[in-house]
C-alpha positions as a Markdown table, in Angstrom:
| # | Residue | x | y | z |
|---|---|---|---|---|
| 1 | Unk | -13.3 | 23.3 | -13.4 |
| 2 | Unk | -14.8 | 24.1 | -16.3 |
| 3 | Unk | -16.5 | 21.8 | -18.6 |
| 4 | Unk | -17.0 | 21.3 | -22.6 |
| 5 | Unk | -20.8 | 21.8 | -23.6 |
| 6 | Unk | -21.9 | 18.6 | -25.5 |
| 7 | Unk | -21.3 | 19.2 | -29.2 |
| 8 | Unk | -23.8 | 20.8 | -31.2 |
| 9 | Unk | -22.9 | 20.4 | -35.2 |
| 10 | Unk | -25.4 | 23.5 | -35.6 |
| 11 | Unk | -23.2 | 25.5 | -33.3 |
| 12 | Unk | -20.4 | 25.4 | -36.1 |
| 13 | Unk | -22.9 | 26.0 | -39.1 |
| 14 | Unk | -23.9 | 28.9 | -37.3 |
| 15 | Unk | -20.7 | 30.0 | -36.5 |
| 16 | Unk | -19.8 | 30.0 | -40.3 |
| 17 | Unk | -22.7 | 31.6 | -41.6 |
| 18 | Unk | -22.1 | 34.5 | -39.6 |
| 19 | Unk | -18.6 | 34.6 | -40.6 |
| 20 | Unk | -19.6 | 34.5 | -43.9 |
| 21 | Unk | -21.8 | 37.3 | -43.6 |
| 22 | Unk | -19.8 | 39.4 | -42.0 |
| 23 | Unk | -16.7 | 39.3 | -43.9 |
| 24 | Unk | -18.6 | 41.6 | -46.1 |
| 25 | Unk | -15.2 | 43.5 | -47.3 |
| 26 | Unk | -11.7 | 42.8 | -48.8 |
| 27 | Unk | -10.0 | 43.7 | -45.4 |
| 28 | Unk | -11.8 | 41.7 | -42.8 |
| 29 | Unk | -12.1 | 38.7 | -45.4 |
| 30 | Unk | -8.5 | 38.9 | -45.3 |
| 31 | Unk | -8.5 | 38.8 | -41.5 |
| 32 | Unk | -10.5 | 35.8 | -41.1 |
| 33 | Unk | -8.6 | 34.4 | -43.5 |
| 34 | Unk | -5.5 | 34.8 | -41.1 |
| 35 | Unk | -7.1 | 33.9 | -37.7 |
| 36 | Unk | -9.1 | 30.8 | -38.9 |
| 37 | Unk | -5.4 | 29.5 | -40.0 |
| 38 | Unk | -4.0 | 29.6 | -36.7 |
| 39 | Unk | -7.8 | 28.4 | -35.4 |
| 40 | Unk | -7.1 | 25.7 | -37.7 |
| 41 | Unk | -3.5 | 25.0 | -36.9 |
| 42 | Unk | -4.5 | 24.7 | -32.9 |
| 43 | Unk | -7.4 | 22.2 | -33.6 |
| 44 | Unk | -4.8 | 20.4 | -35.6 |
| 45 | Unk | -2.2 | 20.2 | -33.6 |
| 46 | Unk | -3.3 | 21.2 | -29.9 |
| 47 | Unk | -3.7 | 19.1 | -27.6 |
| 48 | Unk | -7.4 | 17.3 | -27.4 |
| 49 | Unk | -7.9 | 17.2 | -23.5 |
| 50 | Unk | -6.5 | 21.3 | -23.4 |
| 51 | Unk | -9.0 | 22.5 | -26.5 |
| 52 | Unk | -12.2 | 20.7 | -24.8 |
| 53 | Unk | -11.3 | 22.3 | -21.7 |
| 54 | Unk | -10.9 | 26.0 | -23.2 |
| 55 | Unk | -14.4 | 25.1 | -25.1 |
| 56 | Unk | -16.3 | 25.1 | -21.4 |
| 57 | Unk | -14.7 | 28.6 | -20.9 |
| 58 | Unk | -17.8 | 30.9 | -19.8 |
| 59 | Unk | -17.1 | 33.5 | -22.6 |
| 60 | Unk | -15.7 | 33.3 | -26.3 |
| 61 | Unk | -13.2 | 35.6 | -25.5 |
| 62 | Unk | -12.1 | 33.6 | -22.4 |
| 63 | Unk | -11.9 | 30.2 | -24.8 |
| 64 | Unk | -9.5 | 31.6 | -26.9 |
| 65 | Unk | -7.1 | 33.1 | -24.3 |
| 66 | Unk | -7.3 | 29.7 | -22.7 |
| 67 | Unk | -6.5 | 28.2 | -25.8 |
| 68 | Unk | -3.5 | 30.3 | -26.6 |
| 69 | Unk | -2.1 | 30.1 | -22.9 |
| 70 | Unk | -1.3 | 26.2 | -23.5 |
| 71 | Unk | 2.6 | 26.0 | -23.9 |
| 72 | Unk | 2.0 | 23.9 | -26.7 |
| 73 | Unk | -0.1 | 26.7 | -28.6 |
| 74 | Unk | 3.1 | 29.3 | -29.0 |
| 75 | Unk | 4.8 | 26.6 | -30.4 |
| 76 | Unk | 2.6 | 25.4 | -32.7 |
| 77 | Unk | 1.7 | 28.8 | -34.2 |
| 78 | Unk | 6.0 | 29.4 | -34.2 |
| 79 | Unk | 5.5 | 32.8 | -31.4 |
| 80 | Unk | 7.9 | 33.2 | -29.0 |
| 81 | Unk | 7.8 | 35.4 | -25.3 |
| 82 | Unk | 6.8 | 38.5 | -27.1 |
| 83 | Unk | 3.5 | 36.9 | -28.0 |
| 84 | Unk | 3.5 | 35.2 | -24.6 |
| 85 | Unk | 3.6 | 38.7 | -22.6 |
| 86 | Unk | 1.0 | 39.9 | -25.0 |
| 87 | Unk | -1.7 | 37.3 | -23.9 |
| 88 | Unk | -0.6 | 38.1 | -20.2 |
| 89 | Unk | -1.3 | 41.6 | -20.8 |
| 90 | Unk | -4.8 | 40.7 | -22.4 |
| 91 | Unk | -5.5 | 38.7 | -19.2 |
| 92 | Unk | -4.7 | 41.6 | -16.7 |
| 93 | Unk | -6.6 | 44.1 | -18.8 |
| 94 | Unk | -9.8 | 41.9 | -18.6 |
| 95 | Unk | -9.4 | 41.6 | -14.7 |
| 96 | Unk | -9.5 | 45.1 | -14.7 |
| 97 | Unk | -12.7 | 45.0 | -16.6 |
| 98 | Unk | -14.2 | 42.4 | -14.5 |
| 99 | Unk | -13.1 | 44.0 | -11.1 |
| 100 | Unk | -16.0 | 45.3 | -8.4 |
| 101 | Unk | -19.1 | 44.6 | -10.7 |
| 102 | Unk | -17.2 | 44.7 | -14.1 |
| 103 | Unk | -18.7 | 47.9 | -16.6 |
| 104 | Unk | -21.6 | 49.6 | -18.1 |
| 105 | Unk | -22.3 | 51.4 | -21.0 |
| 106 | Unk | -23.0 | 55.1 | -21.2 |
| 107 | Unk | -26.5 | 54.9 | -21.4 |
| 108 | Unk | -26.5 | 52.8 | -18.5 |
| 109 | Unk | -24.3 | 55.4 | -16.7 |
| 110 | Unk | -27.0 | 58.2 | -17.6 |
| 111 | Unk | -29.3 | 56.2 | -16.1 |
| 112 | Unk | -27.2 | 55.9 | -12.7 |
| 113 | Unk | -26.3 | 59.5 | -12.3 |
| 114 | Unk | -29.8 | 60.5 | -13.6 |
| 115 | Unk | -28.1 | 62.5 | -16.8 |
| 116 | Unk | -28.1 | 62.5 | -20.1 |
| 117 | Unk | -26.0 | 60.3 | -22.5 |
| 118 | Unk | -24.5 | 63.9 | -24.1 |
| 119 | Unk | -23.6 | 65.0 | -20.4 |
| 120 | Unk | -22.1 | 61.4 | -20.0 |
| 121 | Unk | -20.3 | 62.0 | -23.0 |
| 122 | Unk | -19.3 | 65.7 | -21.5 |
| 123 | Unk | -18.1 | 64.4 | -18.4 |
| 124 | Unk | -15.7 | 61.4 | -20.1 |
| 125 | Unk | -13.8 | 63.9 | -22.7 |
| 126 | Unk | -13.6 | 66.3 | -19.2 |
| 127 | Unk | -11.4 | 63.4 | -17.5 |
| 128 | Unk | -14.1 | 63.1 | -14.7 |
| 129 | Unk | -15.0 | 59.4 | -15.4 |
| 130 | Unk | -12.9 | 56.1 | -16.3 |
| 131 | Unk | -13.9 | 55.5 | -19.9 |
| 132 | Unk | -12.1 | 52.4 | -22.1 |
| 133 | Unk | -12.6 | 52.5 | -25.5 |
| 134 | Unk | -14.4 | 49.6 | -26.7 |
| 135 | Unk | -13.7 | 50.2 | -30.9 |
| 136 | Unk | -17.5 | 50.7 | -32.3 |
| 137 | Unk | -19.4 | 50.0 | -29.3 |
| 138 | Unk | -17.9 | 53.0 | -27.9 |
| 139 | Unk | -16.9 | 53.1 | -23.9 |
| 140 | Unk | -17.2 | 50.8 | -21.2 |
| 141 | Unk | -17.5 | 52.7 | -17.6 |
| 142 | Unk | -16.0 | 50.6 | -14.7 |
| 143 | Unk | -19.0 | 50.5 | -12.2 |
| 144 | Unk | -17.3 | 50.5 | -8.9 |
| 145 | Unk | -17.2 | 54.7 | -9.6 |
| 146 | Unk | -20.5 | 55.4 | -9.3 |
| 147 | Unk | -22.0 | 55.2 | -6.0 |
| 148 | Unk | -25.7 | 53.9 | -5.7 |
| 149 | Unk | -26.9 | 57.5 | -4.5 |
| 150 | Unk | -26.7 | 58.1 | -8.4 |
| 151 | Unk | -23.6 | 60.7 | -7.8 |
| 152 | Unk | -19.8 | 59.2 | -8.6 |
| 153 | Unk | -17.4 | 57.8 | -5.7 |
| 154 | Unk | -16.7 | 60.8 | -3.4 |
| 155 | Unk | -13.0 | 62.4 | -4.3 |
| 156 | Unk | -12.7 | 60.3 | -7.4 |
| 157 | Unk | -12.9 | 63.3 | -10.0 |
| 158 | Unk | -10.3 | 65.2 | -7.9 |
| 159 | Unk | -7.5 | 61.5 | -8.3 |
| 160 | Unk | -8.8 | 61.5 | -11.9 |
| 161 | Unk | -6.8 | 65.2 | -12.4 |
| 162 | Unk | -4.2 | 64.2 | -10.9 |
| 163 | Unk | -4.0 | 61.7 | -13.5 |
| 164 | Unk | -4.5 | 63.2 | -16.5 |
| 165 | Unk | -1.6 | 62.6 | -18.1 |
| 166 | Unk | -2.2 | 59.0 | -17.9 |
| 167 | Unk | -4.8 | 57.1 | -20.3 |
| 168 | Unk | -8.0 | 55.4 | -18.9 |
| 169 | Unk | -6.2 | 52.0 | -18.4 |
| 170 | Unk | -2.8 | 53.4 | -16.4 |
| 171 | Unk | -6.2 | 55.0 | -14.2 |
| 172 | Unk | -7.7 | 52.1 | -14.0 |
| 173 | Unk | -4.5 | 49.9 | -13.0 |
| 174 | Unk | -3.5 | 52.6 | -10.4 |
| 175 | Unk | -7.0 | 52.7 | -8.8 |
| 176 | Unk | -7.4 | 49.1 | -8.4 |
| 177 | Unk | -3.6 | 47.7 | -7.8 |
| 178 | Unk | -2.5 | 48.4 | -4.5 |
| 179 | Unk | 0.0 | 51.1 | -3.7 |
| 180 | Unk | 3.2 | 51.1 | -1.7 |
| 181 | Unk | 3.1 | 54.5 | -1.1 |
| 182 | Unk | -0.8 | 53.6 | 0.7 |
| 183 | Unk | 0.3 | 51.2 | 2.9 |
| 184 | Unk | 0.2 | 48.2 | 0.6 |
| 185 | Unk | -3.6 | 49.4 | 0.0 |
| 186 | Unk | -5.9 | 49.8 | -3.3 |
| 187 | Unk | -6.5 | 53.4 | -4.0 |
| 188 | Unk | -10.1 | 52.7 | -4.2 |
| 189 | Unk | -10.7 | 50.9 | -1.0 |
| 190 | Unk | -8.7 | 54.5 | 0.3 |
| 191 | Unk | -11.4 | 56.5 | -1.6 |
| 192 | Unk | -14.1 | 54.5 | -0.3 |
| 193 | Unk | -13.0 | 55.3 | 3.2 |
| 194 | Unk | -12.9 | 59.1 | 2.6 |
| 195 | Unk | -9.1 | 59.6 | 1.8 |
| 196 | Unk | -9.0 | 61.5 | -0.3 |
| 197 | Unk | -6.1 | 63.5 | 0.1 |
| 198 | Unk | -3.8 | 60.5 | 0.5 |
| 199 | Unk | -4.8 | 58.5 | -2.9 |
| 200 | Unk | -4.4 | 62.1 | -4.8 |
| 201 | Unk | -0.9 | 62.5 | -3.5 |
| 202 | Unk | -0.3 | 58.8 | -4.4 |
| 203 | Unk | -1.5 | 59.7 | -7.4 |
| 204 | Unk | 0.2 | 62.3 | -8.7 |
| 205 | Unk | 3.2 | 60.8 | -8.3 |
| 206 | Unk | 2.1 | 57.5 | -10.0 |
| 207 | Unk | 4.8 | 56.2 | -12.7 |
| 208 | Unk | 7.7 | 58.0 | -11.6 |
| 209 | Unk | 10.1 | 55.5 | -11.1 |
| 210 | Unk | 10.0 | 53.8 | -7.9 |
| 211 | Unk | 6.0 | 54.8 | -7.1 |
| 212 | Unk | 3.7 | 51.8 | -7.3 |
C-alpha cells in the first residue's frame, strides 16, 4: 500500500514557482486558474486519510486519478457518472500504456530497429507501427512491438492493415484485450506464437457488433 512521503514545505514552493512560470499566457493562466480550484476544493473538503494516501501514488498523474476516484471527490466538485466513466476511461488508457514494458519515444525506436527517426516517422504515418499522440512531446510507441532482433513483432504490420480504419488506441485495445473470436486469447500473445492469420481475421472484423 502506498505511502505519503514525509512533507517537504519546499516541495510546494517549488511546485508554485513553476506554475508561475509557466503560466506564461492568458489561456493556460486561465487554466490553472480552473484546476487549482477544484485542487483547492479536494484539499478542502476531501477526506484527510484518502488525500495522504493518493500523495504516496508513484507518479503525479497516478495522485490525481487516485484523488478524483474517491466517491467523495465527484461530489464535492458537483460531477456526476459522466465524469465518473471519464476517469475510468483515463485509467484503462494508462494500462494500455503501461502494458508489456510500457513505451518509448521515437528516437528510442530508431535506436531499436537501427533507423532513422525520419524513417520512424515514415513508418508511423504508413500505419506500420502503434503510435499515441502525446500533444508536444509527440508519440509514444508501445514496446511490446518491436522484437529484440531490432525488427518489429513478426505479422504485426500485416494486423495493423487490417486495422486501419481504427485509430492507434482502438489498435492498441484490440491487440492487448483478449478476443472471443481467439479463444478467449490476446491477439498479441497469438502474434507471438506465429498466428498470424488468425489475429488478422480477428481483426478485421474487430468492432462490428458482436466481435470482441
Amino acid at each position: 500500500m502506498a505511502v505519503a512521503s514525509p512533507v517537504n514545505p519546499a516541495n510546494l514552493e517549488r511546485a508554485i514557482e513553476r506554475l508561475r512560470r509557466a503560466s506564461d499566457s492568458a489561456g493556460k493562466e486561465a487554466f490553472a486558474a480552473r484546476v487549482l480550484n477544484a485542487v483547492a476544493r479536494l484539499i478542502d473538503e476531501g477526506d484527510e486519510r484518502a488525500l495522504t494516501m493518493a500523495a504516496g501514488a508513484a507518479s503525479d498523474f497516478e495522485t490525481l486519478l487516485q484523488a478524483l476516484e474517491q466517491p467523495e471527490s465527484l461530489a464535492i466538485l458537483d460531477e456526476g457518472p459522466l465524469t465518473a466513466a471519464k476517469l475510468r476511461g483515463l485509467r484503462y488508457q494508462e494500462r494500455l500504456l503501461n502494458a508489456e514494458g510500457g513505451t518509448v519515444t521515437a528516437s528510442q525506436v530508431a535506436e531499436i530497429l537501427g533507423i532513422t527517426r525520419q524513417a520512424v516517422d515514415k513508418r508511423r504515418r504508413a500505419g506500420q507501427l502503434i503510435a499515441l499522440s502525446i500533444g508536444r512531446r509527440g508519440y509514444a510507441y508501445p514496446l511490446w512491438q518491436f522484437e529484440t532482433t531490432g525488427k518489429t513483432l513478426a505479422g504485426l504490420e500485416s494486423v495493423l492493415d487490417a486495422l486501419r480504419d481504427h485509430d492507434s488506441w482502438m489498435q492498441l485495445s484490440f491487440m492487448l484485450n483478449p478476443n472471443s473470436r481467439l479463444d478467449d486469447r490476446r491477439p498479441l500473445d497469438l502474434l507471438r506464437e506465429g498466428e498470424i492469420e488468425r489475429v488478422r481475421e480477428a481483426a478485421l472484423v474487430f468492432g462490428e457488433q458482436g466481435a470482441a
